[in-house]
C-alpha positions in Angstrom: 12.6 64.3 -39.6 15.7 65.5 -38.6 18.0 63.6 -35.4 16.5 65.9 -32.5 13.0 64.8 -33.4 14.8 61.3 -33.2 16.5 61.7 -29.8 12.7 62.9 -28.8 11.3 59.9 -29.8 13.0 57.7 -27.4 12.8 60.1 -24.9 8.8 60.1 -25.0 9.0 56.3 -25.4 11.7 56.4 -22.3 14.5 54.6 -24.3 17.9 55.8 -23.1 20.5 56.7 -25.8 24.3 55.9 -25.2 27.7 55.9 -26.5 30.1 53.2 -25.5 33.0 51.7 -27.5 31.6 48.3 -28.5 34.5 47.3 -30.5 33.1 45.9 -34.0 29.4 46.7 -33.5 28.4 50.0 -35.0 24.7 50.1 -33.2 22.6 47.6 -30.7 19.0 47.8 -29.3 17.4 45.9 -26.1 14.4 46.9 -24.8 14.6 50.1 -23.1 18.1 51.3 -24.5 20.1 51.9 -27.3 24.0 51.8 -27.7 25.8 53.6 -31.2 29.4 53.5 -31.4 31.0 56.7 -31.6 34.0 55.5 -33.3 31.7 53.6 -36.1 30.0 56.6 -36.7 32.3 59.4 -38.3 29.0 62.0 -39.3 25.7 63.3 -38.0 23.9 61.7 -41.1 25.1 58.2 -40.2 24.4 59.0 -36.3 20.8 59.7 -37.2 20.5 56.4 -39.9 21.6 54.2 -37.2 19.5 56.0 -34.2 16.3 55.9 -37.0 17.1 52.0 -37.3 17.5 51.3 -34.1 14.7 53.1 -32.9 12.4 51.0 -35.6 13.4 48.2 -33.7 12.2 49.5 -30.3 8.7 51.1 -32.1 7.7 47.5 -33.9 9.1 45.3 -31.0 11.3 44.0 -33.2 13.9 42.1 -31.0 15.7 38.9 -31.1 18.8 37.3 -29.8 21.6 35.2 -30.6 19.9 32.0 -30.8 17.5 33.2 -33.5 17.6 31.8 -36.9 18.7 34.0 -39.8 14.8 33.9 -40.9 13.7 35.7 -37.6 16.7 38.4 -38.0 15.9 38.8 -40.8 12.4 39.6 -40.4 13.3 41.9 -37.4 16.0 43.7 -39.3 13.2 44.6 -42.2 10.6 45.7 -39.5 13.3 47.6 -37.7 14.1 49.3 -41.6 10.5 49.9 -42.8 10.0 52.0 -39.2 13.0 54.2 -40.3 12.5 55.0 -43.6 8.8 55.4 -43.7 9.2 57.8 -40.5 12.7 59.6 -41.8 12.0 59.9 -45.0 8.2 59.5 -46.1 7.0 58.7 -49.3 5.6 62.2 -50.2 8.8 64.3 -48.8 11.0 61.4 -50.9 8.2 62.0 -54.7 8.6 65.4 -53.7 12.7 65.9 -53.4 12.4 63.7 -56.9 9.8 65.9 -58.4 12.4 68.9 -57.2 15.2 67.3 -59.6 17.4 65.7 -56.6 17.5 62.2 -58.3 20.8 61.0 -58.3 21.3 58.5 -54.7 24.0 61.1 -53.5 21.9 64.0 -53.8 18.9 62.4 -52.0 21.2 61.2 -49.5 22.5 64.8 -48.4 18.8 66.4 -48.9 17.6 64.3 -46.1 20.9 63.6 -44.2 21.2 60.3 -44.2 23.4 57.6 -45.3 23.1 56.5 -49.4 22.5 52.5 -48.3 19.6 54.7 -46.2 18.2 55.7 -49.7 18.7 53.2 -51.4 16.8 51.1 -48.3 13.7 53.8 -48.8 13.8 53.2 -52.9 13.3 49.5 -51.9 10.9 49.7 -49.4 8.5 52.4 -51.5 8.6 50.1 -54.3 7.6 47.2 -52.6 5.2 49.0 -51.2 3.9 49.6 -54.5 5.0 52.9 -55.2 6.2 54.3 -58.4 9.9 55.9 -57.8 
């Protein structure tokens, strides 16, 4: 999946994208918009990881606020994660970039133009999902 597919996602799911300086905070989501920093983000790949993140939130409803405990965030944050990876990258496109010879984390991580913490986010969701990598 490449970032226009994810810019089309929201817009079928009417979530507006914006850019605004937000000081320390790379990327938010409420419901019905998300903000990325431009500054935080210096290249396309880490524009789409965050937008893919971010959108996970909005697809699983996965919300919270200040006041939540570190349990719930955390929850939220891995709902938000498993969206994006399993909808960026896939299983079968990941076995088959591996079957290819891209192996090493940097390799995989320009294959599909994401981050390498993106990567190494899809290793550990596959294999908890039971999946031999």
């Amino acid at each position: 999946m490449n970032l226009l597919n994810l810019y089309d996602i929201a817009e079928k799911n009417n979530i507006t994208i914006d850019f605004f300086d937000t000081k320390e905070i790379k990327a938010f989501s409420i419901p019905g918009a998300i903000v990325l920093n431009a500054d935080k983000h210096q290249t396309q790949c880490e524009i789409k990881t965050s937008l893919a993140h971010e959108l996970g939130h909005h697809m699983k409803n996965a919300f919270y606020n200040i006041t939540s405990t570190f349990e719930t965030m955390g929850r939220q944050e891995e709902r938000a994660k498993r969206w994006a990876v399993e909808n960026v990258i896939t299983y079968d496109k990941l076995n088959e970039a591996i079957k290819k010879g891209i192996r090493e984390i940097w390799e995989l991580a320009d294959y599909f133009n994401v981050t390498e913490d993106f990567i190494r986010d899809a290793v550990g969701v596959f294999k908890l999902q039971g999946y031999e990598i």
